[in-house]
PDBQT receptor file of N, H, CA, C and O in Angstrom, charges set to zero:
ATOM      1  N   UNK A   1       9.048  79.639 -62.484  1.00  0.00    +0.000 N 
ATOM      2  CA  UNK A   1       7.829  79.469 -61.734  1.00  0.00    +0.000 C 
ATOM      3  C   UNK A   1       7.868  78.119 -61.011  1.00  0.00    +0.000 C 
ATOM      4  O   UNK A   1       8.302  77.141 -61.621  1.00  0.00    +0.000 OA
ATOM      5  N   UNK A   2       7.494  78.021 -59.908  1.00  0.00    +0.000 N 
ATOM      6  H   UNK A   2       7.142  78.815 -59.413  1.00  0.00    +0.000 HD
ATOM      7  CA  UNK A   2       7.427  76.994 -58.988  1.00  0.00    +0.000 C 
ATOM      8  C   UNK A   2       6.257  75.788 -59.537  1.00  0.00    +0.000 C 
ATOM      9  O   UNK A   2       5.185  76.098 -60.058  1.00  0.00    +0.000 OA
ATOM     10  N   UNK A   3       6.718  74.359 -59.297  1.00  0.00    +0.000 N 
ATOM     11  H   UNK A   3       7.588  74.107 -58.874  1.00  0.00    +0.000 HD
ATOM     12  CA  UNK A   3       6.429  73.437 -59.975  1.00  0.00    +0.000 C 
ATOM     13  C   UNK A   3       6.179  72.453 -59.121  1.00  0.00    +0.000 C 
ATOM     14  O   UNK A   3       7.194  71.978 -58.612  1.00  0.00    +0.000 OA
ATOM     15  N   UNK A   4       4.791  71.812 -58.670  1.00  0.00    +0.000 N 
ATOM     16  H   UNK A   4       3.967  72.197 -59.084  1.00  0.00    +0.000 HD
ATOM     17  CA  UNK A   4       5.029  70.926 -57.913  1.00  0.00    +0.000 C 
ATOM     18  C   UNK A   4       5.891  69.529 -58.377  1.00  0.00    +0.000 C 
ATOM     19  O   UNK A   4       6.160  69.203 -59.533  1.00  0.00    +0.000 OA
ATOM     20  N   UNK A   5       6.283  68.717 -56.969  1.00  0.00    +0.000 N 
ATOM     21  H   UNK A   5       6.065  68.983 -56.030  1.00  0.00    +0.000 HD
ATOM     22  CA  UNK A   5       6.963  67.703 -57.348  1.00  0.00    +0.000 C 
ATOM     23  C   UNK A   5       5.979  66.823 -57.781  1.00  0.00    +0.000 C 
ATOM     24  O   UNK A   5       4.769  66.908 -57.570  1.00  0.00    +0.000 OA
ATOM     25  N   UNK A   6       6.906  65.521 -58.733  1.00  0.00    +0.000 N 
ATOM     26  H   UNK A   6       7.889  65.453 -58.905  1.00  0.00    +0.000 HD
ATOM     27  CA  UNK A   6       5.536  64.224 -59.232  1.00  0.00    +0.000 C 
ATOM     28  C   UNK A   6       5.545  63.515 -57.328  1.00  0.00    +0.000 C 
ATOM     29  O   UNK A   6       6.343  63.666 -56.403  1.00  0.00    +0.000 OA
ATOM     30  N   UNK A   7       4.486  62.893 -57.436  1.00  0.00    +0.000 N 
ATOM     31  H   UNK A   7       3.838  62.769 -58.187  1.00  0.00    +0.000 HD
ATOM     32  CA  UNK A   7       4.000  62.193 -55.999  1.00  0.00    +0.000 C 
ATOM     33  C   UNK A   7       4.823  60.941 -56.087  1.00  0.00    +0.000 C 
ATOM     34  O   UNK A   7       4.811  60.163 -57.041  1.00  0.00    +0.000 OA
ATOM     35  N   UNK A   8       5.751  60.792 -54.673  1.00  0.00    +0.000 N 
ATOM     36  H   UNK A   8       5.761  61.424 -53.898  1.00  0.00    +0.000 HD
ATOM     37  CA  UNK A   8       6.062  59.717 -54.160  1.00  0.00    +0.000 C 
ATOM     38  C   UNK A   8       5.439  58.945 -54.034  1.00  0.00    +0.000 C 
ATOM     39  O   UNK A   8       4.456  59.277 -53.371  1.00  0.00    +0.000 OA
ATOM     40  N   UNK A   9       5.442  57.089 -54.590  1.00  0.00    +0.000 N 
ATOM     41  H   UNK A   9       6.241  56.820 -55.129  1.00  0.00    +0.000 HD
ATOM     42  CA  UNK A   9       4.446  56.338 -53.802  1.00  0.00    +0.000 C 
ATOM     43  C   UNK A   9       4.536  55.750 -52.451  1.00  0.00    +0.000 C 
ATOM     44  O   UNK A   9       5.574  55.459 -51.857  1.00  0.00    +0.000 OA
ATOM     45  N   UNK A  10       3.606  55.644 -52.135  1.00  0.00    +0.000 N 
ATOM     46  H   UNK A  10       2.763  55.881 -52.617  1.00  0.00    +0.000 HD
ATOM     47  CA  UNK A  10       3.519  54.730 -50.589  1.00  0.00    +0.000 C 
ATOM     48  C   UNK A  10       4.463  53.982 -50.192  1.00  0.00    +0.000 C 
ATOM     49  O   UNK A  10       4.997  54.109 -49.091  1.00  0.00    +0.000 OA
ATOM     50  N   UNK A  11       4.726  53.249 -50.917  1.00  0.00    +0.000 N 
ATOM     51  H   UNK A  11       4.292  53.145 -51.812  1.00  0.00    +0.000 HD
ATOM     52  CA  UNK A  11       5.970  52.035 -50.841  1.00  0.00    +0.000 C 
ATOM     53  C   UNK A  11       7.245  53.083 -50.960  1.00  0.00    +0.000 C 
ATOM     54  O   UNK A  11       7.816  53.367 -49.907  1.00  0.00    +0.000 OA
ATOM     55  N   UNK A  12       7.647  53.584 -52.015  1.00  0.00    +0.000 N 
ATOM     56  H   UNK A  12       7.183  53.354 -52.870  1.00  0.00    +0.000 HD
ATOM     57  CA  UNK A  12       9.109  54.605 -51.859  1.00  0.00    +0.000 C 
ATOM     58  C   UNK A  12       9.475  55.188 -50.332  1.00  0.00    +0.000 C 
ATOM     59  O   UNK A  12      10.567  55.217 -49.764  1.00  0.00    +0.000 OA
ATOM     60  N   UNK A  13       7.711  55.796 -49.722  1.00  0.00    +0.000 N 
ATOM     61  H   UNK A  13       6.824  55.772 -50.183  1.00  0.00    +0.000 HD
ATOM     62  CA  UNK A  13       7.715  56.991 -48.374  1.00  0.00    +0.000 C 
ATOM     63  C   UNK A  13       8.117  55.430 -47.314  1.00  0.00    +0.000 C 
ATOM     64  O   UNK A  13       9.043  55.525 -46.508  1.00  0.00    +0.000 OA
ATOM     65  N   UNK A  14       7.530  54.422 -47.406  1.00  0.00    +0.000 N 
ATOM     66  H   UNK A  14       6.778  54.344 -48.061  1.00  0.00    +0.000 HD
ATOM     67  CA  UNK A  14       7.828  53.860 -46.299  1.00  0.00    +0.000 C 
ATOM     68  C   UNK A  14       9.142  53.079 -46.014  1.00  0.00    +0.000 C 
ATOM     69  O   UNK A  14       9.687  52.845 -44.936  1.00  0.00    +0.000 OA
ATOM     70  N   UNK A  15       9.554  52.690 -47.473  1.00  0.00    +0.000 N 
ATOM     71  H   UNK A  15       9.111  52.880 -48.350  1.00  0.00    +0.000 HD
ATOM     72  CA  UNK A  15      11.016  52.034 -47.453  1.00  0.00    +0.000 C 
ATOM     73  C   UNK A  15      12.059  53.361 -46.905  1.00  0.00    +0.000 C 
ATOM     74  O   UNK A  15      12.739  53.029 -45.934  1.00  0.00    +0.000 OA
ATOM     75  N   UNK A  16      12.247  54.592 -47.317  1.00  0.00    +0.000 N 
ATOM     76  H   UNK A  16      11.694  54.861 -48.106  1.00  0.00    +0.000 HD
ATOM     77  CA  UNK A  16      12.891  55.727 -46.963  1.00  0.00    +0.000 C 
ATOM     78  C   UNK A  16      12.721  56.322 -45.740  1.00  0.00    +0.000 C 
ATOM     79  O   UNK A  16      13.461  57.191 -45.278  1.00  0.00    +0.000 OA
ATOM     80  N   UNK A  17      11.284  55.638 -44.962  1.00  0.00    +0.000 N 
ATOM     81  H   UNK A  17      10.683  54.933 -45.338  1.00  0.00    +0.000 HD
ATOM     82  CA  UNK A  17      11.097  56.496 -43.759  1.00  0.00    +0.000 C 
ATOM     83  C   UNK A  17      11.468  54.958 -42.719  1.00  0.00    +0.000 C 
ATOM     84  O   UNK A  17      12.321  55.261 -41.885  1.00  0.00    +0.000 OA
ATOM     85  N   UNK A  18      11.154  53.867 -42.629  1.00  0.00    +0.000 N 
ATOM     86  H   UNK A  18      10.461  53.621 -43.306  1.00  0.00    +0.000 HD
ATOM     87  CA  UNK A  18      12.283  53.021 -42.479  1.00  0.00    +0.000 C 
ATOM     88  C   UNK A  18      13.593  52.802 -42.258  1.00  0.00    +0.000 C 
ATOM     89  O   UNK A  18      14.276  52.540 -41.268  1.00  0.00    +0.000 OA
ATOM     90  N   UNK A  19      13.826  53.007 -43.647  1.00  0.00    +0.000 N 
ATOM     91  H   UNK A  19      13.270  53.220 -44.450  1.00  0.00    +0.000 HD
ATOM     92  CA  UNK A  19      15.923  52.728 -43.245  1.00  0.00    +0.000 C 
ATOM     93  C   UNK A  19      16.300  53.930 -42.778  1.00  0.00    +0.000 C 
ATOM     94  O   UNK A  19      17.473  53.834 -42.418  1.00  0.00    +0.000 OA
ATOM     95  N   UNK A  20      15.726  55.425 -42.542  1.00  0.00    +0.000 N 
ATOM     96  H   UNK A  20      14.773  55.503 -42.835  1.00  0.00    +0.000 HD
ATOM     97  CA  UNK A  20      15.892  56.154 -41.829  1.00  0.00    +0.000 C 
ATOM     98  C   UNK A  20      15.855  56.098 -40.225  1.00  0.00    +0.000 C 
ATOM     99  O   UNK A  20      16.628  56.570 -39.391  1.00  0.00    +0.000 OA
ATOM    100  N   UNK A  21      14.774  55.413 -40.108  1.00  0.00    +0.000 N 
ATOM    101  H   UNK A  21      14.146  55.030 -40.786  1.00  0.00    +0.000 HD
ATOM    102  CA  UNK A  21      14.596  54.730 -38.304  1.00  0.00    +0.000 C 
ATOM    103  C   UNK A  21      15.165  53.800 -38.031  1.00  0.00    +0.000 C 
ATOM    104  O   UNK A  21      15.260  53.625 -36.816  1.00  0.00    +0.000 OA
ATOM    105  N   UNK A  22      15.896  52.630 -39.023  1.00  0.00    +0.000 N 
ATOM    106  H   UNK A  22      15.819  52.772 -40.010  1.00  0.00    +0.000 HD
ATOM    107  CA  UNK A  22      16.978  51.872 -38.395  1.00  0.00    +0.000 C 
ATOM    108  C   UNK A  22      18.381  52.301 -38.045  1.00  0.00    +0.000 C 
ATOM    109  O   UNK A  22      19.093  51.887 -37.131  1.00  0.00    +0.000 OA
ATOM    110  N   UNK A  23      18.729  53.571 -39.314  1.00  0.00    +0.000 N 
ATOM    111  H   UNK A  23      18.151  53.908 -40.057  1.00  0.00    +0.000 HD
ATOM    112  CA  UNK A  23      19.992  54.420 -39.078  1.00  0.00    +0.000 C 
ATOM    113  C   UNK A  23      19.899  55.064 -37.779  1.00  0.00    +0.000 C 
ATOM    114  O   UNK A  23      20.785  54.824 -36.958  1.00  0.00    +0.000 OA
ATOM    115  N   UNK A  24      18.946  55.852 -37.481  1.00  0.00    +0.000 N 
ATOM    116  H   UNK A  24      18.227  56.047 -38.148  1.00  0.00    +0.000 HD
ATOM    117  CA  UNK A  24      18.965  56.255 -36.251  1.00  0.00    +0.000 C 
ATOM    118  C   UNK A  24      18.603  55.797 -34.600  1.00  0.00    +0.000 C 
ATOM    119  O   UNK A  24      18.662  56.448 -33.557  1.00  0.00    +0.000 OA
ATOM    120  N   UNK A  25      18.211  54.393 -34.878  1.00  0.00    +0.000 N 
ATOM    121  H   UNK A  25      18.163  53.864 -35.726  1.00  0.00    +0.000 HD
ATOM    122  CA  UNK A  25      17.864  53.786 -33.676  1.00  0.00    +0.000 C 
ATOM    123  C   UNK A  25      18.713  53.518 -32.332  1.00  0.00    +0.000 C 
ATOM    124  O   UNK A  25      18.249  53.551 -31.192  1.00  0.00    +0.000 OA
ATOM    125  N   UNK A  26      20.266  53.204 -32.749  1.00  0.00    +0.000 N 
ATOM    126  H   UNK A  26      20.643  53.178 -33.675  1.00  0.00    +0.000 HD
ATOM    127  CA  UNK A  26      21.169  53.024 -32.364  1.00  0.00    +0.000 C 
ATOM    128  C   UNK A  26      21.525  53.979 -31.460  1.00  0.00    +0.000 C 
ATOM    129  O   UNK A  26      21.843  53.723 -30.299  1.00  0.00    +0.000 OA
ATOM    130  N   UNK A  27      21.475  55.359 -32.065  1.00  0.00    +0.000 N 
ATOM    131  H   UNK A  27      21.216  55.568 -33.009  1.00  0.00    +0.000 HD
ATOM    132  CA  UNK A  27      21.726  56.424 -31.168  1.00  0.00    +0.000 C 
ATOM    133  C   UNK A  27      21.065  57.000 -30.439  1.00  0.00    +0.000 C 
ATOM    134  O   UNK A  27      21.478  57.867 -29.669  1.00  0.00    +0.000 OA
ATOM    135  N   UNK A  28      19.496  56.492 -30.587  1.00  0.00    +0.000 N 
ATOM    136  H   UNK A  28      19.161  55.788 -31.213  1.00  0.00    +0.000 HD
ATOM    137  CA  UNK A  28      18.259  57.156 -30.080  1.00  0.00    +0.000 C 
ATOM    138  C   UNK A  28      18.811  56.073 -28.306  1.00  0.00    +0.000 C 
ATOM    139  O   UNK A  28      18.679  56.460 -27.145  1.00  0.00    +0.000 OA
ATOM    140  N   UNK A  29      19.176  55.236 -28.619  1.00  0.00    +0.000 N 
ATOM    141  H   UNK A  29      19.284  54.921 -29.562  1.00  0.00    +0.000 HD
ATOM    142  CA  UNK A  29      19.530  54.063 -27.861  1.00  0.00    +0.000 C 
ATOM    143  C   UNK A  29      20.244  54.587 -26.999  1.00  0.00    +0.000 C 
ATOM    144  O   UNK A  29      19.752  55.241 -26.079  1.00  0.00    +0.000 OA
ATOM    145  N   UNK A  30      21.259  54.436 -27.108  1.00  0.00    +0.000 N 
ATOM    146  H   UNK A  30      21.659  53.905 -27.855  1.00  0.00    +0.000 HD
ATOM    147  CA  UNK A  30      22.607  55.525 -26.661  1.00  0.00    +0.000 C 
ATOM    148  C   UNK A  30      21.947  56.851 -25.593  1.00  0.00    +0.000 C 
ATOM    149  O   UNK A  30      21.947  56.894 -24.362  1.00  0.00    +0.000 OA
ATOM    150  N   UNK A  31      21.561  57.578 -26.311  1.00  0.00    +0.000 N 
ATOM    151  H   UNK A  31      21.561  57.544 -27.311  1.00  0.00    +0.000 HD
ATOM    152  CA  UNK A  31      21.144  58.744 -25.887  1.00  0.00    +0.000 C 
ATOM    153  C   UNK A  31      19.726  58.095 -24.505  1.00  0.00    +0.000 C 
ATOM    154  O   UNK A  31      19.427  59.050 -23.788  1.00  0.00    +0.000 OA
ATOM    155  N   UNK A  32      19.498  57.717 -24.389  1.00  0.00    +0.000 N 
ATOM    156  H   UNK A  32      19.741  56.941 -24.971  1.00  0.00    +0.000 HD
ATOM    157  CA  UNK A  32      18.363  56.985 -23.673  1.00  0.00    +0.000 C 
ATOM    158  C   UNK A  32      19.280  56.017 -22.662  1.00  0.00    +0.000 C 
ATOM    159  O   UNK A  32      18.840  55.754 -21.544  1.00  0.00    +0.000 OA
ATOM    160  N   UNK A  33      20.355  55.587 -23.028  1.00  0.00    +0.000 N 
ATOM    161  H   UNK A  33      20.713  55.800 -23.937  1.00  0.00    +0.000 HD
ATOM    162  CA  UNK A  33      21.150  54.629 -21.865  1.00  0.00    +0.000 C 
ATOM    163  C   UNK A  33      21.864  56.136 -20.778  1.00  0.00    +0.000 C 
ATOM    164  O   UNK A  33      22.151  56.232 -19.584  1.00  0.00    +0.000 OA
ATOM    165  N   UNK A  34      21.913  57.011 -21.847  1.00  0.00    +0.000 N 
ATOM    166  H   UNK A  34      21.680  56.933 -22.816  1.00  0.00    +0.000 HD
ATOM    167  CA  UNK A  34      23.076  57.819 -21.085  1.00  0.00    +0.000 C 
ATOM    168  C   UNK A  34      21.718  59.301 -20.064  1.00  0.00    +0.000 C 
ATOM    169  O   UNK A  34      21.952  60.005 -19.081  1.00  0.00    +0.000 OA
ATOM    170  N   UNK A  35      20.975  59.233 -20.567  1.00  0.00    +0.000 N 
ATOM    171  H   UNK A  35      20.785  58.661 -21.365  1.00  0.00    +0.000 HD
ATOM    172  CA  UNK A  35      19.867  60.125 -19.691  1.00  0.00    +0.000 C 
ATOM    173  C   UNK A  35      19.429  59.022 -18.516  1.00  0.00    +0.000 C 
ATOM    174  O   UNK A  35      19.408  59.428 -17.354  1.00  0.00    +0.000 OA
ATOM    175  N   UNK A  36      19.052  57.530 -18.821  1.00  0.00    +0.000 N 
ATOM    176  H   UNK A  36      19.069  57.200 -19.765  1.00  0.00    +0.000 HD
ATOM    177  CA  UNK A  36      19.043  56.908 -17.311  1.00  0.00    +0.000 C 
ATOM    178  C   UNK A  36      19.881  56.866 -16.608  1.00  0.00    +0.000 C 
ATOM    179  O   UNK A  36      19.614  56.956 -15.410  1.00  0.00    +0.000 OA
ATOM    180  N   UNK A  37      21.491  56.686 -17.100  1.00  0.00    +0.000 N 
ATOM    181  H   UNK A  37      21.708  56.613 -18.073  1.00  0.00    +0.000 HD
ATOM    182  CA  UNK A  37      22.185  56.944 -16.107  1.00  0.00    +0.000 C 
ATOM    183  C   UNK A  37      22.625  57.926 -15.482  1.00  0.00    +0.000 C 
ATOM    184  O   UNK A  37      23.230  57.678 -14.439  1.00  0.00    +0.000 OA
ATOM    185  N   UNK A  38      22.451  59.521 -15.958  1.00  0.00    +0.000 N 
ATOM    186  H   UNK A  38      21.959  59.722 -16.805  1.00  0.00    +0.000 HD
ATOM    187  CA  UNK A  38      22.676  60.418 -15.098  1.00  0.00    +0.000 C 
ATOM    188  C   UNK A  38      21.329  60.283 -14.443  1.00  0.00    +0.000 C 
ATOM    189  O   UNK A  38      21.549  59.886 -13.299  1.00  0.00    +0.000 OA
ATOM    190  N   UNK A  39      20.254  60.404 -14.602  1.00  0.00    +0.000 N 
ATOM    191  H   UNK A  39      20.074  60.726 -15.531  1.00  0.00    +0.000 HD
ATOM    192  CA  UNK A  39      18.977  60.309 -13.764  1.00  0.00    +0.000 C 
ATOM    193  C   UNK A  39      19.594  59.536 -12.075  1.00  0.00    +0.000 C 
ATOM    194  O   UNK A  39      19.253  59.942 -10.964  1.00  0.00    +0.000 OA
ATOM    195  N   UNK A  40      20.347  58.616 -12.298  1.00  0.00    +0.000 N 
ATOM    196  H   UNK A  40      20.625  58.286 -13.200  1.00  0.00    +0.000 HD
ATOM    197  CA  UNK A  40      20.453  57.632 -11.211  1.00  0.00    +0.000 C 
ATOM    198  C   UNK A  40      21.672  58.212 -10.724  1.00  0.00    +0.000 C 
ATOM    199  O   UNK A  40      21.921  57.720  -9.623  1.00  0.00    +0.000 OA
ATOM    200  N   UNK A  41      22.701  59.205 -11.141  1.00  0.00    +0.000 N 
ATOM    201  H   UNK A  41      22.499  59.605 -12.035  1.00  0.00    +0.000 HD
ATOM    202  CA  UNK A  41      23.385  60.250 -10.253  1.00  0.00    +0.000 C 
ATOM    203  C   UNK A  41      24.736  59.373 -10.831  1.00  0.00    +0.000 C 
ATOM    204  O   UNK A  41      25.775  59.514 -10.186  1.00  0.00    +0.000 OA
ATOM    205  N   UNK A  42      24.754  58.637 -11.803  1.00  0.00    +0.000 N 
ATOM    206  H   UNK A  42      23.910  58.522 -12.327  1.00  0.00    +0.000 HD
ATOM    207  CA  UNK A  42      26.235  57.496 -12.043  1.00  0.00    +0.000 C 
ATOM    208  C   UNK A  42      26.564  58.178 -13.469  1.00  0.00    +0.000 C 
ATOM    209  O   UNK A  42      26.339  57.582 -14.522  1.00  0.00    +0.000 OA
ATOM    210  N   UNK A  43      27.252  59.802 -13.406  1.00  0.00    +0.000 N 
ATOM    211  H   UNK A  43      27.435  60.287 -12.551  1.00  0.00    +0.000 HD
ATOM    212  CA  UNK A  43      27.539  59.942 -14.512  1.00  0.00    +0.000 C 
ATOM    213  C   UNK A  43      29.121  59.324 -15.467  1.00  0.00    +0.000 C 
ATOM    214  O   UNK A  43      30.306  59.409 -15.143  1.00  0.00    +0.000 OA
ATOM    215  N   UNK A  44      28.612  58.853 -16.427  1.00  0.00    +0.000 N 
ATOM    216  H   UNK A  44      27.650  58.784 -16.690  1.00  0.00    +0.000 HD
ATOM    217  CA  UNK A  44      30.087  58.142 -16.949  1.00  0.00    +0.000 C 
ATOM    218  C   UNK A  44      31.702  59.024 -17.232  1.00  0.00    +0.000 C 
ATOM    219  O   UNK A  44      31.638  60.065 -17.886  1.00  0.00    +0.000 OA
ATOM    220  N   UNK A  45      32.407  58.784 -16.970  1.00  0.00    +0.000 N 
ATOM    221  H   UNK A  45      32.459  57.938 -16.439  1.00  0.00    +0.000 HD
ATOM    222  CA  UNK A  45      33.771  59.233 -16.739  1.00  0.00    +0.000 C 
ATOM    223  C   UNK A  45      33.871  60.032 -18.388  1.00  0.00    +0.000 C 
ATOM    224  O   UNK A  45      33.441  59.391 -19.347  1.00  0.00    +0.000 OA
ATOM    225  N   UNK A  46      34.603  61.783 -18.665  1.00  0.00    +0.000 N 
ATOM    226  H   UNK A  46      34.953  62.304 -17.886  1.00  0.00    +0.000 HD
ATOM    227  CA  UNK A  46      34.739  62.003 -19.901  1.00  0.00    +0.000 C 
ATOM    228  C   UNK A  46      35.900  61.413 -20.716  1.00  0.00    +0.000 C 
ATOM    229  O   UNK A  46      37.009  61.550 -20.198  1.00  0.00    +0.000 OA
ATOM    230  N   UNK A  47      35.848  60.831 -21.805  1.00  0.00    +0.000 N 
ATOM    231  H   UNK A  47      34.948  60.720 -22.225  1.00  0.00    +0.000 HD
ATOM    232  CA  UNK A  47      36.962  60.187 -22.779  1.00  0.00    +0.000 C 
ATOM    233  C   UNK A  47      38.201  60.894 -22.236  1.00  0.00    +0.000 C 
ATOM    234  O   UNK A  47      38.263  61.969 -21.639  1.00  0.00    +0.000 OA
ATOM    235  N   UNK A  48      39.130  60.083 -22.564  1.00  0.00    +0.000 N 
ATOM    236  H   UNK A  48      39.079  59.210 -23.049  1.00  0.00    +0.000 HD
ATOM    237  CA  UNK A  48      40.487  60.416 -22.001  1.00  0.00    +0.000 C 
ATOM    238  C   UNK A  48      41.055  61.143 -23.684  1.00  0.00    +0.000 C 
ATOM    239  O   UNK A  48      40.759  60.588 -24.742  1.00  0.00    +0.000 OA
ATOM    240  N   UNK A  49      41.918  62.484 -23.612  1.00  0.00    +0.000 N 
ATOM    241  H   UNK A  49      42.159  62.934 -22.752  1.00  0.00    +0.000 HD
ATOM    242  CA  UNK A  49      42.247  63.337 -24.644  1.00  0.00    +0.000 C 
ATOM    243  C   UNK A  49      43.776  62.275 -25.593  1.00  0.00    +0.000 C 
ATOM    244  O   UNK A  49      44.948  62.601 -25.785  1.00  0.00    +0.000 OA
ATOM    245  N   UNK A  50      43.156  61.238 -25.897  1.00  0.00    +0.000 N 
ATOM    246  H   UNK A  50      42.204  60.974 -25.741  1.00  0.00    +0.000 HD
ATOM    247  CA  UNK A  50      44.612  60.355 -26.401  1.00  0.00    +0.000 C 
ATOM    248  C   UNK A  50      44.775  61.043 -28.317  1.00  0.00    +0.000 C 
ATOM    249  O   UNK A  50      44.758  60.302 -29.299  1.00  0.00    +0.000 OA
ATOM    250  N   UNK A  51      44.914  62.538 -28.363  1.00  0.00    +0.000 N 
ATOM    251  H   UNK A  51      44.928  63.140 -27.565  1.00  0.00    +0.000 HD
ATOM    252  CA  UNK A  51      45.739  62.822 -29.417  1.00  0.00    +0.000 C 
ATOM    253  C   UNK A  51      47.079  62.467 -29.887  1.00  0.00    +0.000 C 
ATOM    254  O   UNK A  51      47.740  63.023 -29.010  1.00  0.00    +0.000 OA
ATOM    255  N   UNK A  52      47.921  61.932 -30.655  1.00  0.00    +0.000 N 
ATOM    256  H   UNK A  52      47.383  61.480 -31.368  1.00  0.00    +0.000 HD
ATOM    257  CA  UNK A  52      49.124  62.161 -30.969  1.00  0.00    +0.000 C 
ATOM    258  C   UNK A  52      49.578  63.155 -30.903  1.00  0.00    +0.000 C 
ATOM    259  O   UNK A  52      50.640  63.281 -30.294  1.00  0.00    +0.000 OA
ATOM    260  N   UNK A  53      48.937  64.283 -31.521  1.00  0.00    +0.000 N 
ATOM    261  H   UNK A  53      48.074  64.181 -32.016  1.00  0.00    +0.000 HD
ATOM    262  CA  UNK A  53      49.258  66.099 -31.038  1.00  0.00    +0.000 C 
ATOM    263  C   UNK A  53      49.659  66.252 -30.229  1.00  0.00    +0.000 C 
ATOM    264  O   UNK A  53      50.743  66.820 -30.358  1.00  0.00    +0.000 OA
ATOM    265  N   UNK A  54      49.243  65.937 -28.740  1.00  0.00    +0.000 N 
ATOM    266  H   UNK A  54      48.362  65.475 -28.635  1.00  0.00    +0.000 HD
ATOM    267  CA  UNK A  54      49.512  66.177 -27.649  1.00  0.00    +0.000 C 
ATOM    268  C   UNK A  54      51.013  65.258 -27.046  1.00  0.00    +0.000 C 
ATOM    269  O   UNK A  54      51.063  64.160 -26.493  1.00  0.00    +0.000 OA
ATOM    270  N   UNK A  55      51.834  65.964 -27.320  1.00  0.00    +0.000 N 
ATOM    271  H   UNK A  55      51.793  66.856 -27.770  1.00  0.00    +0.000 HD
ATOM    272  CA  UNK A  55      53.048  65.755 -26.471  1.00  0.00    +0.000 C 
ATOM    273  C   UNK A  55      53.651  66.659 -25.661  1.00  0.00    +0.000 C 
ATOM    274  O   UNK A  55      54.009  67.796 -25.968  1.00  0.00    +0.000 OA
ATOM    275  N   UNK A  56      53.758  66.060 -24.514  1.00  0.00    +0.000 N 
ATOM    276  H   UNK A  56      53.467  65.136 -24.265  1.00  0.00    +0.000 HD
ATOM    277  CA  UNK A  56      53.773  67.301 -23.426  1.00  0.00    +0.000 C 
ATOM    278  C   UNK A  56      55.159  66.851 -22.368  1.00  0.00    +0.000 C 
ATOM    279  O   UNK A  56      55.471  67.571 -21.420  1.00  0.00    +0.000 OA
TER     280      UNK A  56
């Protein structure tokens, strides 16, 4: 039978919802540099394929 969980406190939800928004800030970042610059028509060049695999 289904059991609720014991209650998180305030302090646990905000330290966890925190270092969650610093982990992801970086990329929120990223993702926000790279939508202004296609907006402005300057899309950035795709990574060059430098596998070792690839010997041709």
């Amino acid at each position: 039978m289904a059991v609720p969980k014991k209650r998180v406190s305030r302090t646990r939800k905000l330290l966890r919802n925190n270092q969650w928004k610093l982990q992801i800030r970086p990329q929120a970042l990223k993702a926000l540099s790279l939508a202004k610059s296609v907006e402005r028509g300057g899309l950035p060049s795709p990574p060059e394929n430098t596998s070792p695999n690839d010997e041709s």
